[in-house]
N, C-alpha and C positions, 0 to 999 in steps of 0.2 A: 776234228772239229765237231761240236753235238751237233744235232739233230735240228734243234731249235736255231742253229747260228745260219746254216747250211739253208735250209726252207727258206729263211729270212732275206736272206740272198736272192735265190730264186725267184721269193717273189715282191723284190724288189725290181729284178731285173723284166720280172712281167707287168711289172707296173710299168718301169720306165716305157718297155714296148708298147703298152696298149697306148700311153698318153701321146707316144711318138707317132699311133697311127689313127688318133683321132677314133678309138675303140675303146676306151675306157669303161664306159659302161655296157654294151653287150658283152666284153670280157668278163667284165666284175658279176652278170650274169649266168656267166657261163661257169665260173666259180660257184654263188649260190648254190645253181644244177648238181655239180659235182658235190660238195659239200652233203644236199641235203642228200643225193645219190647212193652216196656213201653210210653216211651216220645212218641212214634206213635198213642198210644192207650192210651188217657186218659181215658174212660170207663175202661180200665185192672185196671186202676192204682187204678182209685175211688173201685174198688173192692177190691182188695188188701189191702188196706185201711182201708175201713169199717168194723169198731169191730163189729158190727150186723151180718155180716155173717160168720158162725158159721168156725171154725181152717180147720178141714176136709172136707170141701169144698173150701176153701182156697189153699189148699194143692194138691186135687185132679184138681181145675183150673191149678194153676199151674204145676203139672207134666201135663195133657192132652196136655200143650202148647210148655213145655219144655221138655219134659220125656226124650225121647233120644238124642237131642241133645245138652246134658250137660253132662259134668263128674259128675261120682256117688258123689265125695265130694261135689260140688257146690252141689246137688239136697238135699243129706244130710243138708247141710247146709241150705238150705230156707227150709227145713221142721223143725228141729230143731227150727228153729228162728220164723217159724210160730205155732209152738206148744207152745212153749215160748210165746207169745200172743202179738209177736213183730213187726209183717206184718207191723204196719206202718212204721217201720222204713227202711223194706228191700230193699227199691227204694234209699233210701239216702243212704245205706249201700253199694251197688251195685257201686254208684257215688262215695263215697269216695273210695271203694277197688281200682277204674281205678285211683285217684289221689295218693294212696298211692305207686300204683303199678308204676306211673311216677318219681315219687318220688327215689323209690330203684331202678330204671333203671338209671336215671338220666335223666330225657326227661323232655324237658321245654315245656309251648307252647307258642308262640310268636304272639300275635293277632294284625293283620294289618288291618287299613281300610284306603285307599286310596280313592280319586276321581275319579281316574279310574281303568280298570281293568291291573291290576301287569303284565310286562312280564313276562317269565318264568326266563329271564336272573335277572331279579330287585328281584325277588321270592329266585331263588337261593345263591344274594348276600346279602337280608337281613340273609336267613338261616345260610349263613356262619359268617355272623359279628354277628348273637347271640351265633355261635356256640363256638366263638372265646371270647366272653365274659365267656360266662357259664358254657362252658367245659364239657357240655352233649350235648343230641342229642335234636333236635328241630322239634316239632309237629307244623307249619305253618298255621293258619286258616287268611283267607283274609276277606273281604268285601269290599262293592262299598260304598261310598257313594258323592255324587255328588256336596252335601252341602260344603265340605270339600274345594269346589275350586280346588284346586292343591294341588300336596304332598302327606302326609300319617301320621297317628298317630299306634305306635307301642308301643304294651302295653306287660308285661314282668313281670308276677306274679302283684306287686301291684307296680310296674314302671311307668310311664307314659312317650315317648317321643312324642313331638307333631310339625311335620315338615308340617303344611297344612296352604296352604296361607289363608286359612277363621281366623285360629288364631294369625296370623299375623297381618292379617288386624283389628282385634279384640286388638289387645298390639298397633299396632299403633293409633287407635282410643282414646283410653284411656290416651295414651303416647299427644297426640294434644290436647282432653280434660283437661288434668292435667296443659297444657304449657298456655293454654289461660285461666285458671281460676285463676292462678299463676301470 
């Protein structure tokens, strides 16, 4: 079974548990931790990783780092799933629970890159024209980028809208070449 199917699993069944213990969100926090834990420290992660070192050292890395500040379930849970011989998967387990947890909130995330940097006013009117589409709440992540020209391309699960005058200039290019080769 991949990687991806296996995680998905798990961290549905740490969903099901947090919702079943009325922990939902300090769990869903405790994810974050780890996540952002992790993606900071690749050396953690190559650890955690590596079947060469041995469950209970594994176990004991991780509570030394996590120990008190996670709920007893979550700590259960990565010990479980590292005794289980499954450490590689716990970092993609960890990434899907925050997706799945999006998911039964109903939270989108709407990824903007722009040429330049967004007002708060143009921030707040995208937020609300995806809010007005999706009829959940909206996680906003921006970027600059300068190649873009002008505009912005606003991406929406696997949507694409693309408003930057570089692909403009890019359809009109194409649109001249077609007419003079015609």
């Amino acid at each position: 079974m991949s990687e991806i199917k296996v995680a998905s699993r798990y961290a549905k069944s740490l969903l099901d548990l947090a919702l079943e213990n009325n922990a939902l969100e300090e769990i869903k926090g405790d994810m974050d931790l780890f996540v952002k834990t992790l993606s900071a420290n690749r050396e953690l992660q190559a650890v955690v990783k590596n079947p060469i070192i041995p469950l209970a050292k594994k176990n004991a890395i991780l509570k030394a780092i996590f120990g008190e500040k996670i709920n007893r379930i979550t700590a259960s849970f990565f010990k479980i799933v590292v005794d289980k011989g499954r450490a590689d998967i716990i970092f993609g387990t960890a990434k899907e629970f925050l997706n799945q947890y999006d998911r039964y909130k109903n939270i989108v995330t709407a990824k903007v890159v722009s040429a330049a940097e967004l007002s708060e006013t143009a921030k707040t009117e995208i937020v609300n024209k995806v809010k007005a589409v999706t009829g959940g709440e909206v996680k906003l992540v921006t970027r600059v980028d300068p190649s873009l020209i002008g505009g912005f391309v606003l991406t929406l699960g696997d949507k694409q809208f693309d408003a930057s005058i570089a692909s403009n200039l890019s359809k009109l290019k194409k649109d001249f070449a077609q007419k003079v080769v015609a």
